[in-house]
C-alpha positions as CSV (number, residue, x, y, z in Angstrom):
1,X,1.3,-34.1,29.7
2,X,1.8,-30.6,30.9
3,X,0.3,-29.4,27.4
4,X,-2.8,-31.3,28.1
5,X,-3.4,-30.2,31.2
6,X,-3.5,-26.8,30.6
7,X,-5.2,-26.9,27.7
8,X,-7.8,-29.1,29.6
9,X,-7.8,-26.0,32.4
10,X,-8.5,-23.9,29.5
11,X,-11.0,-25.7,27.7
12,X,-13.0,-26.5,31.3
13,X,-13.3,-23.1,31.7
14,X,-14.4,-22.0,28.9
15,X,-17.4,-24.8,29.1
16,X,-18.2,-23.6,31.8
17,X,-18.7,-20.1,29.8
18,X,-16.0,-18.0,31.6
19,X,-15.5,-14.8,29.1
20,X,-12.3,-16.1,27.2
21,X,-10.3,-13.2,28.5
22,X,-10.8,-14.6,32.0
23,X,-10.0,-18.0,31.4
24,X,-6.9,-17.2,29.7
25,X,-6.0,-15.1,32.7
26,X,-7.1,-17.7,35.4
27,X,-5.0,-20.6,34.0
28,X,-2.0,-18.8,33.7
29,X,-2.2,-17.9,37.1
30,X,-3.2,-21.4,38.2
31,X,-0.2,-22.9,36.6
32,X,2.3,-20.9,37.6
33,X,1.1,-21.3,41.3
34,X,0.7,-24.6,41.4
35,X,4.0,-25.3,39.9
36,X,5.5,-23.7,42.5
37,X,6.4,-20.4,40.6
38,X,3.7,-18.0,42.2
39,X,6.7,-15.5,42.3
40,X,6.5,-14.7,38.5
41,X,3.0,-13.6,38.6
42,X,4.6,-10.0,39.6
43,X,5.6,-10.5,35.9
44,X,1.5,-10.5,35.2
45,X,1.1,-7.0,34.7
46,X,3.9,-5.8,32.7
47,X,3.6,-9.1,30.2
48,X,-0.2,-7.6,29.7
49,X,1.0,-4.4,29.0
50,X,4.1,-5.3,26.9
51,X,1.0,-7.4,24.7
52,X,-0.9,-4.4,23.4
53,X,2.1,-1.8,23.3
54,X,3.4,-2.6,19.8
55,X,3.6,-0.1,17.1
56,X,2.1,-3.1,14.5
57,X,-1.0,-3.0,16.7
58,X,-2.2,0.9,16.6
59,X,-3.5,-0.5,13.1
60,X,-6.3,-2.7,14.4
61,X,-8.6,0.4,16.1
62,X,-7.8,2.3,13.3
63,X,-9.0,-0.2,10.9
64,X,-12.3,-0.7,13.8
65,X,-13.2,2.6,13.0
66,X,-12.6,2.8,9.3
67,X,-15.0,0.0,8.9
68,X,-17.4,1.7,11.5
69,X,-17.2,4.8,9.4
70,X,-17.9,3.5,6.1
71,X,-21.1,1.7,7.8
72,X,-22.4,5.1,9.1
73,X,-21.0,7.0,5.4
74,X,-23.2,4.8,3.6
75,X,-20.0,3.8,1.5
76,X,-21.3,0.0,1.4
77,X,-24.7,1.5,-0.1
78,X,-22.1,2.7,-3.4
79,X,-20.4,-0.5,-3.0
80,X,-23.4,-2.4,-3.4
81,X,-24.9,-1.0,-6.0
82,X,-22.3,-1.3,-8.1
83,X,-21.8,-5.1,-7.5
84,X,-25.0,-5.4,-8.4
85,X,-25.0,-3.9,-11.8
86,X,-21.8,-6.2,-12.4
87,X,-22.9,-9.7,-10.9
88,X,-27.0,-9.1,-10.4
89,X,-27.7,-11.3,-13.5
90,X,-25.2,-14.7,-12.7
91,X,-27.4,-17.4,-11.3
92,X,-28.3,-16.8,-7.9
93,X,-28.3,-12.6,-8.3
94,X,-28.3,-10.6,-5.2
95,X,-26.3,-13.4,-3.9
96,X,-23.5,-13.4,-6.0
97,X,-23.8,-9.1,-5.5
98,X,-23.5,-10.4,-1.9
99,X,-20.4,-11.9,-2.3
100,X,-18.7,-9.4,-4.8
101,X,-20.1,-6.3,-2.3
102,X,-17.9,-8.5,0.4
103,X,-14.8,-8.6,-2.2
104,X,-14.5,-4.7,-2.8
105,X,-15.2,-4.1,0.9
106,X,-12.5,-6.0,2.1
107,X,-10.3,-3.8,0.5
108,X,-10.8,-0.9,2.7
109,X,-12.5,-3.1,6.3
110,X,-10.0,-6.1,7.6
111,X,-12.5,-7.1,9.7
112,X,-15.3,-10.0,8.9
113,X,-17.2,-8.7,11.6
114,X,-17.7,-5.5,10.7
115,X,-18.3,-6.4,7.0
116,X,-21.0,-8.6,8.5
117,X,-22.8,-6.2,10.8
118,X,-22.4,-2.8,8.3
119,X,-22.6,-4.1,4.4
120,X,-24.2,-7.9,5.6
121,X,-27.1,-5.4,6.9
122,X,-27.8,-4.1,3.3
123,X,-27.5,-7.1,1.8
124,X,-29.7,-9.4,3.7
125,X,-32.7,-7.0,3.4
126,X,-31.8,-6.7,-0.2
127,X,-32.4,-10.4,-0.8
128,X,-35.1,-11.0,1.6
129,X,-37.2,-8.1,0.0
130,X,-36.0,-10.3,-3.8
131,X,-37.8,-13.2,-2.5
132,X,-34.8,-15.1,-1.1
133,X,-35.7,-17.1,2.1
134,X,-34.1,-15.2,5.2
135,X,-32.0,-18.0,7.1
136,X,-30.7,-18.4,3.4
137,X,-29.8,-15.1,2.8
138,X,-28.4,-14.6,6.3
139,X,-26.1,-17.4,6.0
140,X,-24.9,-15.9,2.9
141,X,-23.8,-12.8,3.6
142,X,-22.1,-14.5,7.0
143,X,-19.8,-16.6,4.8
144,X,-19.1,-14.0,2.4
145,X,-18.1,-11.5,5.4
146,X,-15.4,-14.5,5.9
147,X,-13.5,-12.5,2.7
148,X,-13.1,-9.5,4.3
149,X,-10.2,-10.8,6.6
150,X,-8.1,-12.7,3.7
151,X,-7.9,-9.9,1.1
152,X,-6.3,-7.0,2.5
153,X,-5.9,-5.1,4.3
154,X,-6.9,-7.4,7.1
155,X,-6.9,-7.4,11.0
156,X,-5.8,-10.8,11.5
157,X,-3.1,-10.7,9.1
158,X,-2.1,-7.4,11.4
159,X,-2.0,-9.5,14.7
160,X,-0.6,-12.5,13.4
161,X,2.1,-10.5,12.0
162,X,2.6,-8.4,15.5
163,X,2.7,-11.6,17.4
164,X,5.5,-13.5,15.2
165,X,7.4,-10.7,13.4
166,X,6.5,-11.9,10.2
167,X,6.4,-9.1,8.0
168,X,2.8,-7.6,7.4
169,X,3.1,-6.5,4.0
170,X,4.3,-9.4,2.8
171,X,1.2,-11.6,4.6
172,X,-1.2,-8.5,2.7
173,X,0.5,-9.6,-0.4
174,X,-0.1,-13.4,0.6
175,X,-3.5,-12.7,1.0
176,X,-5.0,-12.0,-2.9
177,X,-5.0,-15.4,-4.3
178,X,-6.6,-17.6,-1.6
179,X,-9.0,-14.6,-1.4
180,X,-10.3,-14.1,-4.9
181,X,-10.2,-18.1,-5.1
182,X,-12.8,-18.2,-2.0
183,X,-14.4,-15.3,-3.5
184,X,-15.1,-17.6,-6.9
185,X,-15.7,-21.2,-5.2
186,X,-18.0,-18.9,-2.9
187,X,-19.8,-17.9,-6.3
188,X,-19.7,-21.4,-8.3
189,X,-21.3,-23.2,-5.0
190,X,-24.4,-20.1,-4.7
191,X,-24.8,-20.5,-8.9
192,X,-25.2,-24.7,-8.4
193,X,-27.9,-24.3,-4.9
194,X,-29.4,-21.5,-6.6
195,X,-29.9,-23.7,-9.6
196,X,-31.3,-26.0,-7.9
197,X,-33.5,-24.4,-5.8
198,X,-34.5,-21.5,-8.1
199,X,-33.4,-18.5,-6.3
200,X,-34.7,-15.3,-8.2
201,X,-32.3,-13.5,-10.3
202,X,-32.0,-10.5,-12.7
203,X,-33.4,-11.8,-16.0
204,X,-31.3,-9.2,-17.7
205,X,-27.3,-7.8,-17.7
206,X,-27.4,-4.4,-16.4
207,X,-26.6,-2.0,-19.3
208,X,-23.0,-0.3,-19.4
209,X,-24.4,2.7,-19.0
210,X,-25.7,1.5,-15.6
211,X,-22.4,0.2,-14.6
212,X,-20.6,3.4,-15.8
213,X,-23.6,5.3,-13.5
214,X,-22.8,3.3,-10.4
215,X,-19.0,2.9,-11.2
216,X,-18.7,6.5,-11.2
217,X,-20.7,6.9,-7.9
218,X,-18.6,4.6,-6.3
219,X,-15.3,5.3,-7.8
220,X,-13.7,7.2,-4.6
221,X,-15.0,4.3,-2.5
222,X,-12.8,1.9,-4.8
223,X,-10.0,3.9,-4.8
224,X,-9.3,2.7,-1.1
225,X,-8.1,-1.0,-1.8
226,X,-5.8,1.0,-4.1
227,X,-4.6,3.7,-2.1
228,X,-3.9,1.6,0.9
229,X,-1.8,-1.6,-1.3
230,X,-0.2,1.0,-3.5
231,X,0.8,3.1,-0.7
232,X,2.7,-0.5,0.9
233,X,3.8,-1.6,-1.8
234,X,5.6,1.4,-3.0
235,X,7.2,2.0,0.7
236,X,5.2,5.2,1.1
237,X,3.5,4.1,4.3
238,X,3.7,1.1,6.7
239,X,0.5,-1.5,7.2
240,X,0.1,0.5,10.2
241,X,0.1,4.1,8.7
242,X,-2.2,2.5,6.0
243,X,-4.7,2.0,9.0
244,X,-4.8,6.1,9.7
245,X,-4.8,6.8,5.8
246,X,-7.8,4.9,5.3
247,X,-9.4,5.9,8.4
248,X,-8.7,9.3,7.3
249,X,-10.2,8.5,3.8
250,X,-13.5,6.8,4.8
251,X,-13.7,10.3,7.5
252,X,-13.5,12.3,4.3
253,X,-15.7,10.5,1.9
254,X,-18.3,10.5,4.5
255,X,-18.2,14.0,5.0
256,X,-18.1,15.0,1.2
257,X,-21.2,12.6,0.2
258,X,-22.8,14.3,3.3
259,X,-24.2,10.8,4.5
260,X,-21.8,11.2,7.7
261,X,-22.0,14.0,10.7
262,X,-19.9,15.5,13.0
263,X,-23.0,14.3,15.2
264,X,-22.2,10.6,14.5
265,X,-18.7,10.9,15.4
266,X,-19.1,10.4,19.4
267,X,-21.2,7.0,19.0
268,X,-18.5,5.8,16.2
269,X,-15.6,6.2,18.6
270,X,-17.3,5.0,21.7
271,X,-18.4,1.9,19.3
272,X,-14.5,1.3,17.9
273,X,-13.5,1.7,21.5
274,X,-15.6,-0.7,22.9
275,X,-14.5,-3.2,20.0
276,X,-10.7,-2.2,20.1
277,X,-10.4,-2.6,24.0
278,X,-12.0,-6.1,24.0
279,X,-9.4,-7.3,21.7
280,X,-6.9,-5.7,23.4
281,X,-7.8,-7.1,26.7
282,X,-7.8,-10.4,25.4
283,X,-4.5,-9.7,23.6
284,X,-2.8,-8.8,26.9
285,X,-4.3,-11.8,29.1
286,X,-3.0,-14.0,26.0
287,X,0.2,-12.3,26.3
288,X,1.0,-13.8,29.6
289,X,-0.3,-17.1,28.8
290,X,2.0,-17.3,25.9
291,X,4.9,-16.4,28.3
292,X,3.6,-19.0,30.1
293,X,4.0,-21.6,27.3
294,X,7.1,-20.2,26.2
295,X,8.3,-20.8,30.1
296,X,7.9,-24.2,30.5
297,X,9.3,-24.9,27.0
298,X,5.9,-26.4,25.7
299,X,7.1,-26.1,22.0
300,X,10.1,-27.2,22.3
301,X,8.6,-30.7,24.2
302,X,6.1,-30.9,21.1
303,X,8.2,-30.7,18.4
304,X,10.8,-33.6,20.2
305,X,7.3,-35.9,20.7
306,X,6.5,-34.8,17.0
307,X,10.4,-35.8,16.0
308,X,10.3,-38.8,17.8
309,X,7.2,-40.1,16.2
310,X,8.9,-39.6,12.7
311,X,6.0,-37.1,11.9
312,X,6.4,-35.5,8.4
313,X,5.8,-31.7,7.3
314,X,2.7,-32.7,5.6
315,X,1.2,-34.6,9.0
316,X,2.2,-31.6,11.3
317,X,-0.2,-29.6,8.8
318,X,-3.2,-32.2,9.4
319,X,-2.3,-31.9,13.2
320,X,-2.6,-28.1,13.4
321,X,-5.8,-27.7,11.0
322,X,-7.3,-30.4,12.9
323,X,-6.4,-28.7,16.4
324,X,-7.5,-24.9,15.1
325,X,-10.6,-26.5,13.4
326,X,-11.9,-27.9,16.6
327,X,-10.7,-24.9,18.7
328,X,-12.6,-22.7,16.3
329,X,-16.0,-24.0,16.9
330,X,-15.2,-22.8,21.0
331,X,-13.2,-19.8,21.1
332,X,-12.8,-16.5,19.6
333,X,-10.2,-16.8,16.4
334,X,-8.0,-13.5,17.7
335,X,-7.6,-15.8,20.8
336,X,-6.6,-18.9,19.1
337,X,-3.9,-17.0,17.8
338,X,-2.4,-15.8,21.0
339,X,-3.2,-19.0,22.9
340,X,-1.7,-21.2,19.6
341,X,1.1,-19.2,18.1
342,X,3.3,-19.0,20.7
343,X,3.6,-23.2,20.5
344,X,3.2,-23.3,16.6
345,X,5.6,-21.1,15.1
346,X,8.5,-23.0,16.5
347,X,7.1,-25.9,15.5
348,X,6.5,-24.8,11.6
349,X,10.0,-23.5,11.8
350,X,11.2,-27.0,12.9
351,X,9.6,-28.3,10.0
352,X,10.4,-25.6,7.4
353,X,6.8,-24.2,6.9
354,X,6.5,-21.3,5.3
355,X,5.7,-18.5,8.0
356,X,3.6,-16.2,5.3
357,X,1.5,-18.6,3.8
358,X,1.2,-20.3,7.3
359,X,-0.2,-17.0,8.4
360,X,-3.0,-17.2,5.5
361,X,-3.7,-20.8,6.6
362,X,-4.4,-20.0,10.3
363,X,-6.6,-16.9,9.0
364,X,-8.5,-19.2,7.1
365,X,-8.7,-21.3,9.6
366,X,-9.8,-18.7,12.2
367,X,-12.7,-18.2,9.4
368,X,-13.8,-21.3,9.2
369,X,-14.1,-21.2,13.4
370,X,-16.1,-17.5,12.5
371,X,-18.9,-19.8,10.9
372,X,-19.2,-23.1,13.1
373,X,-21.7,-23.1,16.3
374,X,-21.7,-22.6,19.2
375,X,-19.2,-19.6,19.0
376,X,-19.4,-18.6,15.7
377,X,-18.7,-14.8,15.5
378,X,-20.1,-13.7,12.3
379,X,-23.1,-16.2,12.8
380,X,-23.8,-14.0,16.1
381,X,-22.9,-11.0,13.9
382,X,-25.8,-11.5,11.5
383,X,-28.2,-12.7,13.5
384,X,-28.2,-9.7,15.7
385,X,-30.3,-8.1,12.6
386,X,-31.6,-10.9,11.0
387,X,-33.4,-13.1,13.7
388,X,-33.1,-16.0,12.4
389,X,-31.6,-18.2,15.2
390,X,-27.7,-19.7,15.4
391,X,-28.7,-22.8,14.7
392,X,-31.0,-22.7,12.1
393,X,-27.5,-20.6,10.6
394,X,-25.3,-23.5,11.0
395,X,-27.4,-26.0,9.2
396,X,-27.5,-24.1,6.1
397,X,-24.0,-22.3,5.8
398,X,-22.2,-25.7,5.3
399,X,-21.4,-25.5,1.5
400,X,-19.6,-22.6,2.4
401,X,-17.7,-23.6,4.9
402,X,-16.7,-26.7,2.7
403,X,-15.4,-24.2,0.1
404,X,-13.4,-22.4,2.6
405,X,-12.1,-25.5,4.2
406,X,-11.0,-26.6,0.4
407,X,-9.3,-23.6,-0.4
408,X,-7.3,-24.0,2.8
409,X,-6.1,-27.3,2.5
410,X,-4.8,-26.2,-1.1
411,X,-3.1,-23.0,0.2
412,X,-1.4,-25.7,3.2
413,X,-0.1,-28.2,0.6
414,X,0.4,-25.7,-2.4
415,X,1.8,-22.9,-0.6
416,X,3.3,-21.7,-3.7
417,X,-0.1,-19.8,-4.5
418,X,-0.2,-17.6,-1.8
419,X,3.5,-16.8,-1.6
420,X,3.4,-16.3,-5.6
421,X,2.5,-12.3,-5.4
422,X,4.8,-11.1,-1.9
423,X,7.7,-13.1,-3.5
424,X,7.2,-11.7,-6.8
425,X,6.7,-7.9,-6.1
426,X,8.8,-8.3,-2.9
427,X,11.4,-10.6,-3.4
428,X,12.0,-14.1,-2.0
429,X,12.7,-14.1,1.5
């Protein structure tokens, strides 16, 4: 019961459009005065600080700002070029270059967001000037933005990793199969609408020479993805020292192909700032509410009402993609996490879930949540450019969503997919 009622609390306050950093705040502090235990709230401000002070997450403003320098390089104008001399001529052309544009940029972003709002800018005005209708091609490159945070490196795999102590590499590694599977569903569903609804595409295969042109401009802009998982995987950095090489990288490239200024360099940080201290302040409200949870022994009241009930592995799954699912459509994914994981990760340890592939099933989940009204992230994302209206978004972005929602319940009840690569290169844990 007490479960319900805070998440009730939670949820009332949220309807009532509270920023989510506020309500997460506010019913803490309601609960633990009106359980009598108003004395622990002198706990508030070091449990907010202790939330945002971990060495795991210096990586997520570093990888803010190496996404927000590769939109100001111009490194997504390379990117997409080249995915369009690869993919341009597959049913449903600057589509599927949409999509494939998302795949190589997730290599070096993390972020959907900022996948959406730098490289989703070039994309959409791309298609729309093809012929392709803009809700269409808005809802597009929102769902293929959605790769970004599954194939590394990733934000999300970065907090989820700092707020269980699962290891980050292994949850990059985790990451490469359910990507490049959503990557290809993302493709077969575009190739069947665009079929069917004759969406204009290249009559011809771009010539080798014009891939070798473009691969070659764009070569040092691939060389990221590789540089950053080689780097992990051969213990010469950490995840979170990846997130300053690549920063590092992007600041470089920029400067070389002379489409980035020193000039640009005060509005980039003040932008990652903004972005970065948002999450954190969210983070370190969610902190105390998970301290909250963990206090009153929430998970460990669950998992006995989950025992009792003679639930199996299989229906805890349905019970936590059902719960995320619906939480998603309301509230801000890196929320979710700190709201949720506190109470979950006992609960999948109870019923011997695998923590890494867990991680990729939440992030999927959290994706999903990134794509459904009325608080869809990435929908807001792209519409701030492409006008095209929320809902008028949601209506049409369903097939993709369905492919996403498919390859996560295969990654919950196949786990062996995603765990596949970080057990093979890193050893079974």
């Amino acid at each position: 019961m007490l479960t319900l009622a805070i998440f009730a609390v939670l949820f009332v306050f949220l309807v009532l459009n509270l920023p989510v950093v506020v309500a997460i705040g506010f019913t803490s502090v309601l609960f633990f005065i009106f359980m009598g235990d108003a004395g622990l709230l002198a706990m508030f401000p070091h449990r907010m600080y202790y939330g945002t002070t971990g060495f795991t997450m210096l990586a997520i403003p570093f990888f803010i700002l190496a996404g927000n320098l590769m939109n100001v390089g111009r490194i997504t104008d390379r990117i997409f070029a080249f995915a369009k001399a690869l993919v341009g001529h597959i049913p449903g052309g600057l589509g599927q270059v949409n999509i494939m544009a998302s795949v190589i940029f997730s290599g070096m972003s993390g972020s959907a967001v900022a996948d959406a709002a730098g490289l989703g800018q070039i994309e959409h005005k791309a298609m729309v000037d093809d012929g392709y209708e803009p809700v269409v091609s808005a809802s597009l490159v929102a769902a293929s933005s959605c790769i970004g945070p599954v194939i590394p490196p990733s934000i999300p795999f970065v907090l989820f990793g700092s707020i269980t102590g699962v290891s980050v590499a292994r949850l990059f590694m985790a990451g490469f199969a359910p990507g490049i599977i959503m990557s290809v569903g993302m493709m077969i569903a575009l190739a069947i609408i665009a079929k069917r609804k004759h969406y204009p595409t290249s009559p011809h295969r771009a010539p080798l020479k014009e891939v070798w042109r473009t691969f070659k401009k764009a070569f040092w802009c691939l060389m990221a993805p590789v540089i950053i998982i080689g780097g992990i995987m051969s213990g010469f950095f950490t995840p979170t020292e990846a997130s300053v090489v690549v920063t590092v990288y992007a600041l470089i490239l920029g400067l070389v192909y002379g489409d980035l200024h020193w000039r640009d360099m005060p509005g980039i940080v003040f932008s990652t700032i903004k972005q970065a201290a948002g999450l954190m302040f969210i983070m370190a409200a969610a902190n105390f509410f998970g301290w909250l949870v963990i206090y009153k022994k929430l998970p460990d009241s669950i998992i006995m009402n989950l025992v009792n009930m003679g639930a199996t592995t299989g229906a805890v799954l349905w019970i936590i993609i059902g719960i995320i699912l619906i939480m998603g459509m309301f509230i801000d994914g890196n929320a979710i996490f700190m709201i949720t994981l506190p109470i979950f990760m006992p609960i999948i340890s109870m019923f011997h879930i695998d923590p890494v592939n867990f991680g990729v099933v939440m992030t999927l989940l959290i994706m999903i949540g990134n794509l459904t009204p009325p608080v869809g992230m990435c929908l807001f994302a792209v519409d701030s450019f492409a006008h095209v209206g929320v809902p008028q978004l949601g209506k049409v972005i369903w097939p993709y969503i369905l492919v996403i929602l498919i390859v996560t319940l295969v990654m919950a009840f196949v786990p062996q997919i995603s765990t596949y690569l970080p057990n093979l290169l890193m050893g079974a844990m």
